[in-house]
C-alpha atoms as one frame of an Amber mdcrd trajectory, in Angstrom:
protein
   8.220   5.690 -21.410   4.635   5.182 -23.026   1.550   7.314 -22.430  -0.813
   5.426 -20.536  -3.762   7.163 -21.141  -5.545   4.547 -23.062  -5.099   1.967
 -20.573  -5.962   4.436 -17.694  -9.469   5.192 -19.650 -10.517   1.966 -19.701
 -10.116   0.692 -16.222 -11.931   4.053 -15.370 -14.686   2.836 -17.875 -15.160
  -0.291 -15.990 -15.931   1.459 -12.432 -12.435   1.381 -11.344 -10.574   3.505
  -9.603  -7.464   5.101 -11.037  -4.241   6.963  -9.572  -1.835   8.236 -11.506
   1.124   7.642 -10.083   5.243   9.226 -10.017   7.088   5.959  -9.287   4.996
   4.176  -6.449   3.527   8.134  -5.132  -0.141   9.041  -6.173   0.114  12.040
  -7.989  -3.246  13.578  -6.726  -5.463  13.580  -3.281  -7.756  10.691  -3.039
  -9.124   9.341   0.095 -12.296   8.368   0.399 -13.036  10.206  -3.159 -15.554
   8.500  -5.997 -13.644   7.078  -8.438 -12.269   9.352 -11.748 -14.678   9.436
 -14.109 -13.300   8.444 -17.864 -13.246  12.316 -18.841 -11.085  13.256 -15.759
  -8.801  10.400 -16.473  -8.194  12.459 -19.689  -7.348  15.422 -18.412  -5.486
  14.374 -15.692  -3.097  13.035 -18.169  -3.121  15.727 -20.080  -1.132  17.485
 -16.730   0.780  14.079 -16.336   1.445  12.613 -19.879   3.820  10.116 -18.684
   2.071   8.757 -15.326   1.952   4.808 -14.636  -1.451   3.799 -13.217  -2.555
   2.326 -10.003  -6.355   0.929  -8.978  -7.172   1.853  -5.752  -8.610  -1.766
  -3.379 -12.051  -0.282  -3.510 -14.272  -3.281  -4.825 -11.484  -5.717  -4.838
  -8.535  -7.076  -3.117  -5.610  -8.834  -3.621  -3.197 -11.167  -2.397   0.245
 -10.071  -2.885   3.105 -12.365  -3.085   6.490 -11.279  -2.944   9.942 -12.483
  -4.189  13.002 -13.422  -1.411  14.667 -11.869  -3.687  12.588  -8.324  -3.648
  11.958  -8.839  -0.036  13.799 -11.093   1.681  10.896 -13.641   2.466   9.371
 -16.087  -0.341   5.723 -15.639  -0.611   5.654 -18.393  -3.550   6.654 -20.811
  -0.683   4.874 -19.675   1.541   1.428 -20.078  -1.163   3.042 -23.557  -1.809
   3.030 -24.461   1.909  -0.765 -23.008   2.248  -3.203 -25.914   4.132  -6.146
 -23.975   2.701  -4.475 -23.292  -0.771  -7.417 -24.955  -2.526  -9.162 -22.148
  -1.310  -7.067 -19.410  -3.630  -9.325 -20.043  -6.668  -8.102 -19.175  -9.902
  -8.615 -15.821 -10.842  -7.495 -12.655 -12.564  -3.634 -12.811 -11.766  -0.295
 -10.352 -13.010   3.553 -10.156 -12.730   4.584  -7.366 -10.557   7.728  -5.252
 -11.800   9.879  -7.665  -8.881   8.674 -10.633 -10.238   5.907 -10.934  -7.293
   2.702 -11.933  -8.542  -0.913 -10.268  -7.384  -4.313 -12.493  -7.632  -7.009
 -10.163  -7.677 -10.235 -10.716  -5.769 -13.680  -9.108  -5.652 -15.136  -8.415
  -2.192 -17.326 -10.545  -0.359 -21.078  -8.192   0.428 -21.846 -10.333   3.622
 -18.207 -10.045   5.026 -15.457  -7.312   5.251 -11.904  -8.307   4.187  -9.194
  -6.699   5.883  -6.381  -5.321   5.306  -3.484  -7.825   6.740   0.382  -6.947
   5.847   2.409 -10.477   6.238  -0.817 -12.133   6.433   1.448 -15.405   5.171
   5.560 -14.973   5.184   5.758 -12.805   2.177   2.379 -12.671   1.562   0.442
  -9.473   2.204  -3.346  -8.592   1.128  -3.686  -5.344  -0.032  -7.657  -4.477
   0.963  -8.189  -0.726   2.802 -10.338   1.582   0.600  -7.658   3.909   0.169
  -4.775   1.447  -0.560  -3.777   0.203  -4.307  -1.888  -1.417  -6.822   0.054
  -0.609  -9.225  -1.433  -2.357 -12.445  -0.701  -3.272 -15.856   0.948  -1.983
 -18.350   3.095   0.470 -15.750   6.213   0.409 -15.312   8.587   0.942 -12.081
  12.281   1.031 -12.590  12.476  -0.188 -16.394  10.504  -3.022 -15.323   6.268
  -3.616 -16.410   3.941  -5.252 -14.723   2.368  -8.030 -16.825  -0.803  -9.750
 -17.086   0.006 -13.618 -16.098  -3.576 -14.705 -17.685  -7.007 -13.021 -19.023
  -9.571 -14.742 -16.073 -12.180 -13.019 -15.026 -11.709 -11.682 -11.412 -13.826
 -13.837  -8.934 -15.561 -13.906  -5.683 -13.523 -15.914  -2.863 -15.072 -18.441
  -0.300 -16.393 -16.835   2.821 -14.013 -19.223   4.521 -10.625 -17.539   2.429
 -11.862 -13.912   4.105 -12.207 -15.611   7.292  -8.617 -16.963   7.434  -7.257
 -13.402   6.311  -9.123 -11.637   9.029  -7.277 -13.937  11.834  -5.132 -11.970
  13.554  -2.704 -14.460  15.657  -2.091 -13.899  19.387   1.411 -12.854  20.235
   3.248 -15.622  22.151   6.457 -14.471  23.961   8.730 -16.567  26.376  10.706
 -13.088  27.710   9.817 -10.516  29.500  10.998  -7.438  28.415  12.009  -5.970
  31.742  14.914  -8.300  31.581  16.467  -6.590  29.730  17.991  -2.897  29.399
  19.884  -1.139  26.781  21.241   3.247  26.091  18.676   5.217  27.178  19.560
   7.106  24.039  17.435   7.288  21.328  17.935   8.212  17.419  15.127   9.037
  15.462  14.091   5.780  13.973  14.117   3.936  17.222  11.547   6.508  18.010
   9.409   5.625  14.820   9.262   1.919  15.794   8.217   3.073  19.641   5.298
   4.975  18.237   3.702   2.217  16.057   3.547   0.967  19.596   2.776   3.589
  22.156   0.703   5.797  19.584   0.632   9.181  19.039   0.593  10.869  22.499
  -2.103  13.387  23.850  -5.006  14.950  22.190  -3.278  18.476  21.069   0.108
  16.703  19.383  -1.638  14.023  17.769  -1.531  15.356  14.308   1.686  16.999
  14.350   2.994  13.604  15.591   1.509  12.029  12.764   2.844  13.921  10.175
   6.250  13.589  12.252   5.526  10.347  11.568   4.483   9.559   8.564   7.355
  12.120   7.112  10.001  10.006   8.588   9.119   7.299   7.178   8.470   8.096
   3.777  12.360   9.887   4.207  12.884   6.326   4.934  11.920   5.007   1.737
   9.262   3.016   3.231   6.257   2.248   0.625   3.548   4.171   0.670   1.193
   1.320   1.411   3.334   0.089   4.450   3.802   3.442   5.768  -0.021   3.861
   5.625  -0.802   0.612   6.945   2.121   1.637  10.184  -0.034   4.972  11.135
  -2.999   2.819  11.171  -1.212   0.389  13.421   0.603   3.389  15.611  -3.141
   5.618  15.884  -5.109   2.241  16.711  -2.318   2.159  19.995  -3.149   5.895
  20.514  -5.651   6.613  23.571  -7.798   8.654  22.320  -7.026   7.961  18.405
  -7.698  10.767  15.180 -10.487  10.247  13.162 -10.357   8.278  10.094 -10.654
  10.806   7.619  -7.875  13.055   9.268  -5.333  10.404   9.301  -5.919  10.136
   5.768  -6.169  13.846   5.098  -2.651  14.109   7.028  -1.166  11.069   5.564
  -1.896  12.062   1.836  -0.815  15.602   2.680   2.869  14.097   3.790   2.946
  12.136   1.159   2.513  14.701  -1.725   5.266  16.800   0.614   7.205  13.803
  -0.226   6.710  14.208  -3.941   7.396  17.805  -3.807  10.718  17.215  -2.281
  11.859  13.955  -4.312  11.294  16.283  -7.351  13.128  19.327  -5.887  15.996
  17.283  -5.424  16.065  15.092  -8.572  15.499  19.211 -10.344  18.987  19.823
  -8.251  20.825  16.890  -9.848  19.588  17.810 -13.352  21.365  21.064 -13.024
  24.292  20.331 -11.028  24.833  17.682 -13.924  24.285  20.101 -17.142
């Protein structure tokens, strides 16, 4: 595995903002931070020689198509089957380590993209402050992400941002009353209830959403969807935490997360020696 460092200074130098990442897990605290400043890039990697690199969706965004393969729905027909296609201008594109590929867009000043997982069948775009991508040269798994051209990255239409920010009204022909099943419940089914019913009252909220956010990341879930779940699950929650302590709580489960995935993979190394 290369040392990234290089690469990792110069997206710094160009006002981006870089994570250093352990597979797909940021390696530091972040939210709501300026971005790393070239120096602290340095000596950053200095503690993590061997990091990949992700660019947090600050001043960009991006539209993220997936493989069926990767993830069961195809994103590449889903772009193909796009009315407003014409509308995904050319622009700074690359290869994702599943063979997805990720157009990268600056943000629009007079409107606010949003964040909008499955916005197309396989299609998500990738847009919160504190979300990112993992970007090229890293690799995941023994595979690299690639640059698919060298375009500049480009402003979208006002009409592209308009169609991601639709959110589609949920049509149902059930009811759910007809229907009953065990009353018991197993911890997952209890994960999927609170993206629904929220977090509960005022005094559990944050243990809930560490409860939360733990379980899923046990789960294997991606960081990204798990963070863009406990926005779904506190925007149900009456009286819902403040922004910057669902992020405080969220990036403190996920470096829990790290801490444990390396305990473990420290076990195997000795049990094999």
């Amino acid at each position: 595995m290369k040392n990234l460092v290089n690469y990792a200074v110069a997206y710094a130098e160009k006002g981006l903002s870089v994570l250093p990442m352990l597979d797909k897990q940021p390696l530091i605290t972040f939210a709501d931070t300026p971005p790393l400043k070239p120096d602290e890039v340095r000596e950053l990697w200095k503690q993590f020689p061997y990091a990949q690199i992700a660019l947090r969706t600050t001043n960009f965004f991006v539209v993220d198509i997936d493989t069926k393969e990767a993830h069961g729905k195809d994103g590449f027909k889903s772009i193909d089957e796009f009315e407003h296609k014409d509308l995904l201008i050319p622009t700074l594109e690359q290869v994702t380590s599943t063979g997805g590929r990720q157009m990268i867009y600056f943000k629009r000043p007079d409107i606010e993209v949003r964040q909008h997982i499955d916005w197309l069948p396989g299609v998500d775009v990738k847009a919160h402050i504190n979300n990112y991508i993992m970007i090229a040269p890293s690799e995941r798994k023994g595979k690299t992400y690639k640059w698919l051209n060298h375009k500049p990255i480009v402003t979208p239409s006002k009409e592209l941002i308009e169609l991601i920010n639709e959110r589609p009204e949920s049509k149902s022909n059930y009811s759910p009353g007809d229907y009953k099943f065990s009353d018991e419940k197993t911890a997952t089914s209890n994960l999927f209830e609170e993206i629904v019913n929220g977090f509960g009252e005022t005094g559990g909220r944050n243990n809930a959403l560490a409860s939360f956010v733990g379980g899923l990341l046990f789960r294997n879930v991606e960081v990204e969807t798990a963070y863009e779940l406990a926005i779904q699950a506190n925007d149900n929650t009456e009286k819902s935490l403040p922004k910057k302590e669902l992020d405080r709580t969220f990036e403190s489960m996920v470096n829990k997360e790290i801490s444990r995935r390396e305990r473990a993979e420290q076990i195997g190394r000795n049990i094999t020696k």
